[in-house]
N, C-alpha and C positions, 0 to 999 in steps of 0.2 A: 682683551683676549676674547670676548664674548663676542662682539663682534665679527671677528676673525673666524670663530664657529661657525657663525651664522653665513655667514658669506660664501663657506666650504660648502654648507650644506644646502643653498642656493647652487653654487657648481656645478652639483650632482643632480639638478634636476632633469628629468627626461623630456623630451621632448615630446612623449606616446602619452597618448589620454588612456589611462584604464577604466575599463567600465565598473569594476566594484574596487573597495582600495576599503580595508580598517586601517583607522588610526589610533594610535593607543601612546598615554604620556606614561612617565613614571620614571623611578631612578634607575638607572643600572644596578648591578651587583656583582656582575663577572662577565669578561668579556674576553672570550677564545677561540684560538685558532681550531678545524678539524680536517686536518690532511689525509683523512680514511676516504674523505670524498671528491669527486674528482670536480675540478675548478676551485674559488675561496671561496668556502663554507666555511662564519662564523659560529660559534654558540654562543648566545647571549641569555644571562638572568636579567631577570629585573624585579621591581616589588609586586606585579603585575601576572608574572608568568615566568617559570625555569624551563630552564633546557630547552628553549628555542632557537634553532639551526636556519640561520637567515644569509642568503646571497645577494649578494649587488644586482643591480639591475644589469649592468653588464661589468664583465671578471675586468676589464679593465681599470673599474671603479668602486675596484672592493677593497682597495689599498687605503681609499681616502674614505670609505665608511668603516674600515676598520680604525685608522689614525683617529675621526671624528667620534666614534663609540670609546674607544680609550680616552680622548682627554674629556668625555664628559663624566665618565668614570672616575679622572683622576681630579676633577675638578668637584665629583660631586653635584652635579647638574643632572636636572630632567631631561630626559630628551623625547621628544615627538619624533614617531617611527611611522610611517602609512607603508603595510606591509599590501603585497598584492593578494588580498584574501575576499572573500566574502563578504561584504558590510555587515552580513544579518547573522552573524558570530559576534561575541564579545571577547575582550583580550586575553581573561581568563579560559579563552578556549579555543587559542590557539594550539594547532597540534605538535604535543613534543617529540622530536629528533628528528622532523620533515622536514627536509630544505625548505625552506618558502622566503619568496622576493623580498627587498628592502624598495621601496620606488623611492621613497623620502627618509630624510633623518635631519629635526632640527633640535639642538641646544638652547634649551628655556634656563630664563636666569636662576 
């Protein structure tokens, strides 16, 4: 099954180089829908950072970072996120209830 993560979250790679990108590991803790905004806008916890409001790289492929944030959640698993932010921010300071990008998302054992 890890595998099968892993290969999702390969999938969803972009083809677009971004110039700054944090990356930040940690568990999940809650992982939800917020249909107040328009396109799929997640909420995600983590042990890292709450109430951050993260979108797909593009709505096409927010179905399969929603699917891959759920079973790492349900599995319990780390997951590595490289959100499209700032590098010179740490993850603890990400801003809470901003939408901000997903470019990546991988499932650590």
């Amino acid at each position: 099954m890890t595998k099968k993560l892993f290969l999702l979250g390969l999938c969803m790679l972009g083809s677009q180089v971004q110039a700054a990108q944090l990356t930040c590991t940690g568990k999940l803790t809650q992982v939800g829908f917020m249909p107040q905004y328009t396109g799929k806008v997640l909420s995600i916890n983590t042990d890292y950072r709450t109430n951050i409001s993260v979108t797909a790289v593009s709505e096409d492929k927010a179905d399969m970072v929603m699917s891959l944030l759920l079973s790492a959640l349900m599995a319990d698993k780390a997951v590595t996120i490289q959100y499209n932010l700032d590098s010179t921010i740490t993850c603890a300071q990400i801003a809470q209830w901003t939408p901000i990008t997903i470019e990546r998302v991988f499932v650590n054992k």
